[in-house]
Structure formats: structure tokens, C-alpha cells
N, C-alpha and C positions, 0 to 999 in steps of 0.2 A: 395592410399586411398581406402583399401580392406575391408569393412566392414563384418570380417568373423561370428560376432555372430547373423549374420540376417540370420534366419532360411530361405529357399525357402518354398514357397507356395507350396501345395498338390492339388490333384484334389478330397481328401477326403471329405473337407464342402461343396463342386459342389455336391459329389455324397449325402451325407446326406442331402440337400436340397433337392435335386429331391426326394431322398427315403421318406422324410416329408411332401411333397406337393403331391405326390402321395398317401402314404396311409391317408393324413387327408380329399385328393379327396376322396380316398371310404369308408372312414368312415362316412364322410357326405352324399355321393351322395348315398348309401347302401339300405336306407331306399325308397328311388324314383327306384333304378334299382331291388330291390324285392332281394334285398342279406339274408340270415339270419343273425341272432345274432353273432352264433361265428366268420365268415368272419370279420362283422364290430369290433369286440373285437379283433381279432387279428390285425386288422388294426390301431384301435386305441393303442396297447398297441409297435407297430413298428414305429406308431407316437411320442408316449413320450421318447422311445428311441433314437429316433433318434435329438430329443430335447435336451436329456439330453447328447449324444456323441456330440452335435454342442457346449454348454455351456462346456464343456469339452477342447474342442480342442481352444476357444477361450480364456479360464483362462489359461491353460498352452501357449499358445502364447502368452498372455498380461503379463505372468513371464519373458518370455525369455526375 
């Protein structure tokens, strides 16, 4: 009873969390630790990516 079309889990959405919790930390906390603008823009914009690879990796899993 081998269920061979069940993909194995990665530790890619582990690491795309931590990378979205981390820069939405210094997008937010930026303005209290005296970051400039581009730090917080770059953080935000590794935010949304990392959003849209996690919505990614969850539609092509919920295909399989």
C-alpha cells in the first residue's frame, strides 16, 4: 500500500516563512530602528515575494 503520487515535503515553505517573517519584521520595526527608505522597500518588496513563492508552492501542491 505505496502511495507513490504523494510528493515528500521540502524545507522550502520552513525557509520562505522565516524569509517573510523576517523581512515583514524590518519592514515594520525600520521606521523605530532609524533604517532608511530603501532598506524598508527592499524588505518589503522580499516580503511580497516571498508571499507570492509560498501561494505558489501551495497551488502546485494542492494540483498533485
Amino acid at each position: 500500500m505505496n502511495n507513490d503520487n504523494v510528493s515528500t515535503r521540502s524545507s522550502s515553505p520552513v525557509l520562505l516563512w522565516l524569509v517573510l517573517v523576517v523581512s515583514a519584521a524590518v519592514n515594520a520595526a525600520g521606521p523605530l530602528a532609524g533604517l532608511g527608505l530603501p532598506v524598508r522597500t527592499v524588505a518589503g518588496a522580499v516580503a511580497i515575494g516571498a508571499i507570492a513563492l509560498l501561494i505558489t508552492h501551495y497551488v502546485r501542491r494542492r494540483r498533485a
